[in-house]
C-alpha positions as CSV (number, residue, x, y, z in Angstrom):
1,X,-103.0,-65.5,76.5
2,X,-101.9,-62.1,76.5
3,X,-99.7,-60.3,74.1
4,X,-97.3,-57.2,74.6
5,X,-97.5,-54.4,71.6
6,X,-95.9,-51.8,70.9
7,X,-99.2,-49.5,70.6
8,X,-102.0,-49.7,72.4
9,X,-104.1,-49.5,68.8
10,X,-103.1,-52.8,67.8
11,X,-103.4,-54.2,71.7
12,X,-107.2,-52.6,71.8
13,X,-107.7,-54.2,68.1
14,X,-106.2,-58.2,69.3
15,X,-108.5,-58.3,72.3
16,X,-111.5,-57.9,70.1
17,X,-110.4,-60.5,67.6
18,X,-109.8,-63.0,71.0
19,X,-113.7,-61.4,72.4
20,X,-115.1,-62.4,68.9
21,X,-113.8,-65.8,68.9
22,X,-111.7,-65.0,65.3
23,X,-108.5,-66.4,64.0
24,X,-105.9,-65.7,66.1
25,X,-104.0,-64.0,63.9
26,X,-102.1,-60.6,64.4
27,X,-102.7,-57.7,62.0
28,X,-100.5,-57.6,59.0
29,X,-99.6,-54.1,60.6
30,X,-98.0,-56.1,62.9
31,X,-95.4,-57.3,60.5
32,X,-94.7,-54.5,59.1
33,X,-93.8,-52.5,62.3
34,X,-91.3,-55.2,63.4
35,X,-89.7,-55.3,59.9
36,X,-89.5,-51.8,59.5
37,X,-85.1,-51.3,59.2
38,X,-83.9,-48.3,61.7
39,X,-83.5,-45.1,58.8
40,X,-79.8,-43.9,57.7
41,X,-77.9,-41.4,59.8
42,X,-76.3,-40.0,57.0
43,X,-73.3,-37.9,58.8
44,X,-70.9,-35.5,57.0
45,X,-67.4,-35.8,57.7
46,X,-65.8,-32.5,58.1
47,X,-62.0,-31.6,57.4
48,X,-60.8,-30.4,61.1
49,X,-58.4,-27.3,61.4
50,X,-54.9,-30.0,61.1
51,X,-52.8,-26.8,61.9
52,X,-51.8,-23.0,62.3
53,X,-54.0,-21.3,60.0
54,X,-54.3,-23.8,57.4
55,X,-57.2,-23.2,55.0
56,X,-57.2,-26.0,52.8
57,X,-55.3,-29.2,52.0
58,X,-54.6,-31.6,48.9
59,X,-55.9,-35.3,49.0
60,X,-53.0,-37.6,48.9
61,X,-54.8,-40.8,49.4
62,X,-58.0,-42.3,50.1
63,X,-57.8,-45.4,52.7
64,X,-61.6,-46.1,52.0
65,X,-64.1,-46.1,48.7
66,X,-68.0,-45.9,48.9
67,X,-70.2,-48.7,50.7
68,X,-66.4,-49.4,52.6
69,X,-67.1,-50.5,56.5
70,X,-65.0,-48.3,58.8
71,X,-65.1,-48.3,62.7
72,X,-63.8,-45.8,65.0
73,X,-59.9,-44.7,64.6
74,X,-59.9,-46.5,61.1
75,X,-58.1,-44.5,58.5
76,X,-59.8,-42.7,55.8
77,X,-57.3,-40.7,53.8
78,X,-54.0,-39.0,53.7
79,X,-53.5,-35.6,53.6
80,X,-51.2,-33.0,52.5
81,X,-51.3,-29.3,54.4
82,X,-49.3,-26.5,53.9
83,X,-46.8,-28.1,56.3
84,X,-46.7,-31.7,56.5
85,X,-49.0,-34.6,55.5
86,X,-51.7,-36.5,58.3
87,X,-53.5,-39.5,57.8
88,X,-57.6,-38.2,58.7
89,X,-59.0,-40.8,61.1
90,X,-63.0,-41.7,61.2
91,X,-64.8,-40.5,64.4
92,X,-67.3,-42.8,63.8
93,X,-68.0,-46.6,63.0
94,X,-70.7,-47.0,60.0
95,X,-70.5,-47.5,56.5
96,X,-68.7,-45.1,53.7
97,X,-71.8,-43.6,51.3
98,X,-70.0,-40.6,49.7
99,X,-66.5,-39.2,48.9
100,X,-66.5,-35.6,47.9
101,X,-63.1,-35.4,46.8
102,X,-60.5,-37.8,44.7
103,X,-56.9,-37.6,45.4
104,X,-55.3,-34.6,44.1
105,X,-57.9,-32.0,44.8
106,X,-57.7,-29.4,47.3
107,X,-60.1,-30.2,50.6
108,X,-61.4,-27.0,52.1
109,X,-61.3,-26.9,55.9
110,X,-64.6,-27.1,57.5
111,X,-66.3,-28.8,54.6
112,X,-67.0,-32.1,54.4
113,X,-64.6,-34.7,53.2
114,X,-67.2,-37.8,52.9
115,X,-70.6,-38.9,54.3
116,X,-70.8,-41.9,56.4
117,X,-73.9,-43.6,57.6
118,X,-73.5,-44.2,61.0
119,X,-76.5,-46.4,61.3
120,X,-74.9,-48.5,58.8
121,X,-74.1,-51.6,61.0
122,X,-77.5,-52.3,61.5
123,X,-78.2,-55.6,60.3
124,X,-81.5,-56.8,58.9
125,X,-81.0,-60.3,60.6
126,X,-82.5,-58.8,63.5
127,X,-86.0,-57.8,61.8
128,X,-86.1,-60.9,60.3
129,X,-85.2,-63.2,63.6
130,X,-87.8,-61.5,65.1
131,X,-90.4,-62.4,62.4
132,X,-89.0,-66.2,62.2
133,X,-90.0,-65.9,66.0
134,X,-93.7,-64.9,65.5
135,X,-94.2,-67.2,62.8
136,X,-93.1,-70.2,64.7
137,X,-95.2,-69.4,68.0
138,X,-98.5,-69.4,65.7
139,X,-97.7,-72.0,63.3
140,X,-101.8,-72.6,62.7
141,X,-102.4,-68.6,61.5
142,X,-103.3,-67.8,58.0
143,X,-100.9,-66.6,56.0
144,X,-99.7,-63.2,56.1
145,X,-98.8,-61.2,52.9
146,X,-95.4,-60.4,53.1
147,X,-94.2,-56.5,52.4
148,X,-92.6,-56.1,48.4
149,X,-89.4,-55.8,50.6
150,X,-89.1,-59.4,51.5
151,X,-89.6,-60.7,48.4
152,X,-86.8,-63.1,47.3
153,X,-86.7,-64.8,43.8
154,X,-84.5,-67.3,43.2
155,X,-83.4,-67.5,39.7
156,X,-80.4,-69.3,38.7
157,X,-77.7,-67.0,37.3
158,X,-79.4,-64.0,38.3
159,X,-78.0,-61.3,40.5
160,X,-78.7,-60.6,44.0
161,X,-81.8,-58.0,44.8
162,X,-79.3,-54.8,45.8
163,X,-81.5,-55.0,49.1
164,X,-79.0,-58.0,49.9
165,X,-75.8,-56.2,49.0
166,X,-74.1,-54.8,51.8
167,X,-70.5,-53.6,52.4
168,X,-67.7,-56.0,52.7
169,X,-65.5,-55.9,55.5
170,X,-62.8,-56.5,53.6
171,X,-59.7,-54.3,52.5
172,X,-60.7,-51.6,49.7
173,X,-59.4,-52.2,46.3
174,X,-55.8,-50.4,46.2
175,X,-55.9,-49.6,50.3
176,X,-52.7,-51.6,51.2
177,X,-50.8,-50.5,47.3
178,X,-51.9,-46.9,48.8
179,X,-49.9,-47.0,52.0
180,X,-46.6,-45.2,51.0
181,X,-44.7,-42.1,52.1
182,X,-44.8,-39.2,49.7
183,X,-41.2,-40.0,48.7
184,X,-42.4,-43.2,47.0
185,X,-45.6,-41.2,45.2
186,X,-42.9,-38.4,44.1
187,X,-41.1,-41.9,42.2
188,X,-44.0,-42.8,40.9
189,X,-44.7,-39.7,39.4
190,X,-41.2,-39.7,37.8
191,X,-41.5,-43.2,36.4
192,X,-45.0,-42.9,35.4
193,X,-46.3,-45.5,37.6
194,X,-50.1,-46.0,39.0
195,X,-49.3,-46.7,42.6
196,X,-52.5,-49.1,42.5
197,X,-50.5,-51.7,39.5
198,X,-47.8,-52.1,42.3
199,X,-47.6,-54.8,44.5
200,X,-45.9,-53.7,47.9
201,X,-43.5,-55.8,49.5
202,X,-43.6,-53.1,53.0
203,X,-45.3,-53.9,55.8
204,X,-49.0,-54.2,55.4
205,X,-48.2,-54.4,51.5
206,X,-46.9,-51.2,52.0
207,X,-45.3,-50.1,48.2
208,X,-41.8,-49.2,48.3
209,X,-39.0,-47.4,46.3
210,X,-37.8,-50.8,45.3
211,X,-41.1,-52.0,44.4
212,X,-41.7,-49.2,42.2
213,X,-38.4,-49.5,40.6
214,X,-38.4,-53.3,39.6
215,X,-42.5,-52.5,38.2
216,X,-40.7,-49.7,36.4
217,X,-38.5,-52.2,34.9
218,X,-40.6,-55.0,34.1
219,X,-42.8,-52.3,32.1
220,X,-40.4,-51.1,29.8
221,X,-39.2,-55.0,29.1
222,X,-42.3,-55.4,28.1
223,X,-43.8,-54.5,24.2
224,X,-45.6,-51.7,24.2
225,X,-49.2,-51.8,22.5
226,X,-49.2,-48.3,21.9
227,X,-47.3,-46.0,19.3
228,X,-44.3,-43.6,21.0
229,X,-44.4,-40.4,19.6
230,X,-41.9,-39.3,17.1
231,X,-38.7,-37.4,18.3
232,X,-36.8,-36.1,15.7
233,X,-33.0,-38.0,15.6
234,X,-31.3,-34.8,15.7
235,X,-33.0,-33.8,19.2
236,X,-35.4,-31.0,18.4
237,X,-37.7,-28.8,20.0
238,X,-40.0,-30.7,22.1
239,X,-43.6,-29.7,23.2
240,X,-43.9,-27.9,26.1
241,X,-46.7,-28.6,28.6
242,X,-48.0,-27.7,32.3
243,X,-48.1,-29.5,35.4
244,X,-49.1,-28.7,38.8
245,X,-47.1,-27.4,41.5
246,X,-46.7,-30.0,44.7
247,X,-48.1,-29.3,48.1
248,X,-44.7,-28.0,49.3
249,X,-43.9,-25.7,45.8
250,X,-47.6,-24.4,46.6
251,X,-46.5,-23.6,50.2
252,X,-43.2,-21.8,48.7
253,X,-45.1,-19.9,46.8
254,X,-47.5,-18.7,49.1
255,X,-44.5,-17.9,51.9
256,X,-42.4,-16.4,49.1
257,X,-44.8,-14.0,48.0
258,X,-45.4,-12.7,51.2
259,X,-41.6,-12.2,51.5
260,X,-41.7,-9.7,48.5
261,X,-43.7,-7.4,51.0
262,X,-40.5,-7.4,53.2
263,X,-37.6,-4.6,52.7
264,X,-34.3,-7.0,53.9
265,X,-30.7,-6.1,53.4
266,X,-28.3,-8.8,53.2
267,X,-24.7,-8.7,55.0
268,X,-22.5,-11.3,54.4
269,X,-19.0,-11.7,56.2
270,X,-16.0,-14.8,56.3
271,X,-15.6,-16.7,59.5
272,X,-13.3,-18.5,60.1
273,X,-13.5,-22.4,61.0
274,X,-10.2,-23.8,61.5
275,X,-10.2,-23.5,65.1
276,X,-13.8,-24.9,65.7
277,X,-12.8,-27.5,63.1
278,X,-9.7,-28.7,65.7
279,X,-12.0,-28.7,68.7
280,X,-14.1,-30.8,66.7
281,X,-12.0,-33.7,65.6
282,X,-10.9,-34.2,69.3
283,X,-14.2,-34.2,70.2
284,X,-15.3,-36.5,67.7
285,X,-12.6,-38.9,68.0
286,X,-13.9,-39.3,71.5
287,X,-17.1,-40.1,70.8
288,X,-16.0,-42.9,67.9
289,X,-14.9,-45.0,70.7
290,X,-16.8,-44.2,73.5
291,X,-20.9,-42.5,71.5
292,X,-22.7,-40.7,74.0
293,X,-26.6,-41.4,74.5
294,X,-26.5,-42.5,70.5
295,X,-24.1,-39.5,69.6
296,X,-21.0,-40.9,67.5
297,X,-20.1,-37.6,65.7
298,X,-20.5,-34.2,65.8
299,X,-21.0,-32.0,62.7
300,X,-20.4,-27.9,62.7
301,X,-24.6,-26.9,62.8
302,X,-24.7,-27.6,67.0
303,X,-22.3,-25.3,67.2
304,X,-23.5,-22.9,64.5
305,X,-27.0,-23.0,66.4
306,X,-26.2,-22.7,69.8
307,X,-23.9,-19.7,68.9
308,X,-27.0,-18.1,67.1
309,X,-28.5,-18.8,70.4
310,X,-26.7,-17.3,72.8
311,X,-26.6,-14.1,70.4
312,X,-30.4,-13.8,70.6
313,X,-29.6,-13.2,73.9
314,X,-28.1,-10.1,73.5
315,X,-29.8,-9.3,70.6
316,X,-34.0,-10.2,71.1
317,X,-35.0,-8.0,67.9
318,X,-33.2,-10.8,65.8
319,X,-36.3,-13.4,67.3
320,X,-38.8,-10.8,67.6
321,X,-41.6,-10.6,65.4
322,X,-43.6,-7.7,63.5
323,X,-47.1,-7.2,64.3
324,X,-49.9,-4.9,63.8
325,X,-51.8,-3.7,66.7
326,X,-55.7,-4.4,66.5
327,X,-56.7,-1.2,67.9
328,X,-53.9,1.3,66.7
329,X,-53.4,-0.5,63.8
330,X,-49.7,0.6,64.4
331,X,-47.1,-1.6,64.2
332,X,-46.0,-3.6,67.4
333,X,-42.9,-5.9,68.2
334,X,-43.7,-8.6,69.9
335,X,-40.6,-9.7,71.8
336,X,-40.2,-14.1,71.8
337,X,-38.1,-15.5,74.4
338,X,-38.4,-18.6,73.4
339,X,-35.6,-19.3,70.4
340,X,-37.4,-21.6,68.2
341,X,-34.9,-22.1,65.6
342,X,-36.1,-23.2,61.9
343,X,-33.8,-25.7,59.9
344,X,-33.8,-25.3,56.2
345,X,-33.8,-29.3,54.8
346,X,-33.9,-30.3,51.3
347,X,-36.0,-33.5,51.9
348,X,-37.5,-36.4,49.4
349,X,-40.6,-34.3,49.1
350,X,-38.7,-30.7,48.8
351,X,-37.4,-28.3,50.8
352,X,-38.9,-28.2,54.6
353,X,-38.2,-26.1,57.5
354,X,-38.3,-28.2,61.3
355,X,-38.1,-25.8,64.3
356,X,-36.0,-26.7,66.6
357,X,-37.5,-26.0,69.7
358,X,-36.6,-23.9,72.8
359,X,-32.7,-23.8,71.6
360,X,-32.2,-21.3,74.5
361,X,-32.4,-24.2,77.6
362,X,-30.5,-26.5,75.3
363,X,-28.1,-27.0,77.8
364,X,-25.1,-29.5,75.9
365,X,-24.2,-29.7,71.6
366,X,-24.9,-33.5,72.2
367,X,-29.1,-32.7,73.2
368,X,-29.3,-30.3,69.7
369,X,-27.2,-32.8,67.9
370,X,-30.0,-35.1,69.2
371,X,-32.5,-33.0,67.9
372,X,-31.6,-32.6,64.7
373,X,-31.3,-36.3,64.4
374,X,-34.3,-36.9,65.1
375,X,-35.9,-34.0,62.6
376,X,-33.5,-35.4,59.9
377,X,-35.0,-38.8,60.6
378,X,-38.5,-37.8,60.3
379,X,-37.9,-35.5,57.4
380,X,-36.1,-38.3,55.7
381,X,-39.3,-40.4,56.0
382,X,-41.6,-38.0,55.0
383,X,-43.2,-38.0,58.6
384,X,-43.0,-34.6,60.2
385,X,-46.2,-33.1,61.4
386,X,-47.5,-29.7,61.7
387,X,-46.0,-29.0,65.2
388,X,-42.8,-30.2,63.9
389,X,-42.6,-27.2,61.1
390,X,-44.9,-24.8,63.0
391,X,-43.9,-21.2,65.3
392,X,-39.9,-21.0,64.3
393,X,-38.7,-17.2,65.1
394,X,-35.7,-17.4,63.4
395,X,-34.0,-19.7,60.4
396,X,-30.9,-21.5,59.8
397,X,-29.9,-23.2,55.8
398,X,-27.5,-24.6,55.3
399,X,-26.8,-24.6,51.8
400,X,-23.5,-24.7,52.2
401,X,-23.6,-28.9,53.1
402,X,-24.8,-28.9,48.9
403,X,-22.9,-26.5,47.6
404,X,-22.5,-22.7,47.2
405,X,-20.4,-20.3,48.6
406,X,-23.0,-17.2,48.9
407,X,-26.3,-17.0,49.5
408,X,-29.2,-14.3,50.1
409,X,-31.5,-16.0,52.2
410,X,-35.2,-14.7,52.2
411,X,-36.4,-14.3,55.1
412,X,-39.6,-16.1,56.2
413,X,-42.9,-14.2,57.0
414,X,-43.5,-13.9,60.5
415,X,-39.7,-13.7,61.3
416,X,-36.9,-10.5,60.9
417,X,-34.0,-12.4,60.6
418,X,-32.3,-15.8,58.4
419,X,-29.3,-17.1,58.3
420,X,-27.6,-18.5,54.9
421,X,-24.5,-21.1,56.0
422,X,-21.8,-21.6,52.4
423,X,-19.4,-24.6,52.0
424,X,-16.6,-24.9,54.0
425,X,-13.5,-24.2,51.9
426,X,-9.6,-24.4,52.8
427,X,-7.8,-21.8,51.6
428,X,-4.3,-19.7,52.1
429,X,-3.8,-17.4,54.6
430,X,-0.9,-15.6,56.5
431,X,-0.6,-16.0,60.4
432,X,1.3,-13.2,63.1
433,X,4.8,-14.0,61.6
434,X,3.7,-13.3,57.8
435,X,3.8,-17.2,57.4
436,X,1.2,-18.7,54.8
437,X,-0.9,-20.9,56.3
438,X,-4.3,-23.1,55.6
439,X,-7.4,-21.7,57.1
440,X,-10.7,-23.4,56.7
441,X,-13.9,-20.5,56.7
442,X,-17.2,-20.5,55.8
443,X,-19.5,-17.4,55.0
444,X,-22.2,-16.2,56.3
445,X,-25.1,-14.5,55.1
446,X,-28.0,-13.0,56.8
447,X,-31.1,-11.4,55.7
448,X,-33.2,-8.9,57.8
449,X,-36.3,-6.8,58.0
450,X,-34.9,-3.5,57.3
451,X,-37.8,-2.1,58.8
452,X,-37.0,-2.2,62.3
453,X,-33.6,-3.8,62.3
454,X,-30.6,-1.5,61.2
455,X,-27.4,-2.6,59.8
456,X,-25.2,-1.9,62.7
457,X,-27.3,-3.9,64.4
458,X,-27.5,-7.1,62.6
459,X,-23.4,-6.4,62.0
460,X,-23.0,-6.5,65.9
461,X,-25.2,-9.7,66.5
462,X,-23.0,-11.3,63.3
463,X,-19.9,-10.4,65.1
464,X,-21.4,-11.8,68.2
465,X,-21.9,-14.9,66.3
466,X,-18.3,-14.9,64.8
467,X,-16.9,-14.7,68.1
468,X,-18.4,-17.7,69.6
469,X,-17.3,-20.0,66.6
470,X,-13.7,-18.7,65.8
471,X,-13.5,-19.2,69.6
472,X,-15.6,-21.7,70.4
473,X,-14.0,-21.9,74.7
474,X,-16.1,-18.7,75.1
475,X,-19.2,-20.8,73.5
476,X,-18.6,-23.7,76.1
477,X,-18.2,-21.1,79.0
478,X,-21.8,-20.2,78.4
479,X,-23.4,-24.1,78.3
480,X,-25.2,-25.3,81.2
């Protein structure tokens, strides 16, 4: 009979036990080679560049915990950048060994977020199929001393060898109570809750507001085990303490800072609505009985943007940015034809700017109002990504839908101008005949880089701007 090995050794070594009329038995070398396990890949996980720029990012939430099975596209953690939050999918199947971060700290781009072993779906059934095999073809041979790592002893009670342990499929502990947007983590952190105590009702045992809320309240029904601490009846001083700045107060103080490197000059001026206001209502009383492509009402920021628009026309400094020249080291405009426009929105998770994009071949007020739908939605949700809030060359807040009636805007780095929008307000006024009349106005204020724009200029683009919404037919003239 003739055998097939794997090295010509142990072939040469088997014919001359067969020549010498021996026991036909293989070498125990031969066991050993076929239950030798494949070794570990151990692979690092790096953080990929998620954005513009963005150097670092805070761990929201792990998806997976050590010895977890992942395959391909599974996710392994949420996190939050300078702009928006993205769930980090694995690139590989195999089997979770190490996390080097726990939620909360701040995950360095190009380092590595965990090791996986991507080997790790190698089963040992294989090795030892392919021993039960060998052993049943020569049932007669002597016996063959096993290797220490197939001993198994059976003791009653006792726990596995952690040889047998392997990962389980199954869902990590706290994966599904993990799943929720940061609007529910910011209402956990109010309430004091562990996300990982609540059970989610959401889809996939996603946790939401209400879920938190009604855990909240079964709490605090319940005794507590543990002493309050005094507070004086007449409501003294309390103890002061520190806590961390979110992802987005981190990002507003990194933008803001860089602002205080920028010389802007605010001009502020009244412009009145009433007109706009009338063209409005008719329009809108249209659209309640007959919406257009979802569109059932209008609000004033279409108009306001597409007015800013056409006024960066005219005036291109306004959505230019300032650069530094690599080899002059001089500074540069670089000219943007593309109107990109920023909205200012106080969101679940704090204040956020979406761009807007390509406002310039916006051709009706029903595609921005679209628009802005859609970035309301997603901000709402907690679900805008980095293109969403990335490469706006000029912003729009509206402060004014809160409250305030002046504002001075700071202006964002990267851009020259911003736009602050007040409430609207109703108030008296006299017509031609010296009649008193109502007239609804809101002010504006803009910022800009003094360094290269001048005040006439930004007062002729503001008058610009004026003109199109105390006479919004011109505006409609200009639409496509």
């Amino acid at each position: 009979m003739r055998y097939n090995f794997y090295s010509r050794v142990l072939s040469r070594q088997w014919n001359v036990y067969q020549g010498l009329n021996l026991p036909k038995r293989c070498p125990t070398t031969y066991k050993y080679f076929h239950a030798s396990a494949k070794r570990s890949a151990i692979k690092p996980f790096m953080l990929a560049d998620i954005g513009e720029g963005i150097k670092e990012c805070e761990i929201i939430q792990w998806f997976v915990e050590p010895e977890a099975r992942v395959e391909e596209w599974d996710k392994l953690c949420e996190v939050q950048s300078d702009k928006a939050s993205v769930e980090i999918t694995s690139r590989f199947s195999g089997v979770i060994k190490k996390l080097h971060y726990e939620a909360g700290d701040m995950a360095q781009v190009g380092k590595a977020l965990l090791d996986i072993d991507i080997q790790g779906e190698i089963e040992q059934e294989g090795a030892d199929a392919v021993e039960g095999s060998s052993a049943g073809n020569d049932s007669k041979a002597q016996p063959v001393e096993k290797s220490p790592m197939e001993y198994k002893v059976d003791v009653p009670g006792a726990s596995q060898p952690a040889a047998e342990t392997r990962p389980s499929p199954s869902t990590p502990k706290g994966k599904h109570a993990a799943l929720a947007t940061p609007a529910v983590r910011h209402l956990t952190k109010e309430l004091d809750v562990n996300i990982l105590d609540v059970t989610g009702t959401g889809k996939d045992g996603r946790v939401l507001k209400e879920d938190v809320h009604q855990f909240a309240k079964q709490r605090d029904r319940a005794p507590s085990t543990t002493q309050e601490p005094f507070v004086a009846a007449n409501g003294g001083p309390q103890k002061e303490y520190a806590t961390s700045l979110t992802p987005v107060q981190q990002q507003m103080f990194k933008v803001m800072t860089k602002s205080l490197a920028i010389p802007q000059f605010l001009y502020t001026d009244e412009i009145d609505f009433t007109k706009l206001s009338q063209v409005r209502d008719r329009i809108n009383k249209q659209l309640a009985s007959s919406p257009v492509n979802g569109v059932a009402k209008l609000s004033y920021l279409p108009f306001i943007i597409k007015a800013v628009s056409l006024t960066l026309n005219r005036y291109p400094i306004l959505n230019a940015r300032l650069d530094i020249d690599p080899t002059s080291q001089k500074p540069i405009l670089t000219m943007r034809p593309q109107h990109d426009i920023g909205i200012a929105m106080d969101t679940p998770t704090g204040l956020l700017v979406p761009v807007l994009k390509h406002a310039q071949s916006t051709s009706t007020l029903l595609t921005i109002t679209q628009s802005l739908t859609n970035l309301q939605s997603l901000a709402s949700s907690s679900t805008l990504t980095s293109s969403h809030l990335s490469g706006g060359t000029i912003t729009i807040s509206n402060i004014g839908n809160i409250g305030g009636t002046y504002l001075s805007p700071i202006i964002v780095d990267s851009q020259l101008a911003i736009l602050g929008i007040g409430k609207l307000r109703t108030i008296p006024a006299f017509d031609a005949h010296g009649n008193v009349i109502p007239k609804q106005v809101i002010n504006f204020s803009w910022s800009a880089d003094h360094r290269v724009i001048d005040g006439a200029t930004m007062a002729r683009a503001a008058e610009m701007v004026r003109g199109y919404i105390e006479d919004p037919e011109t505006m409609l003239l200009h639409m496509k």
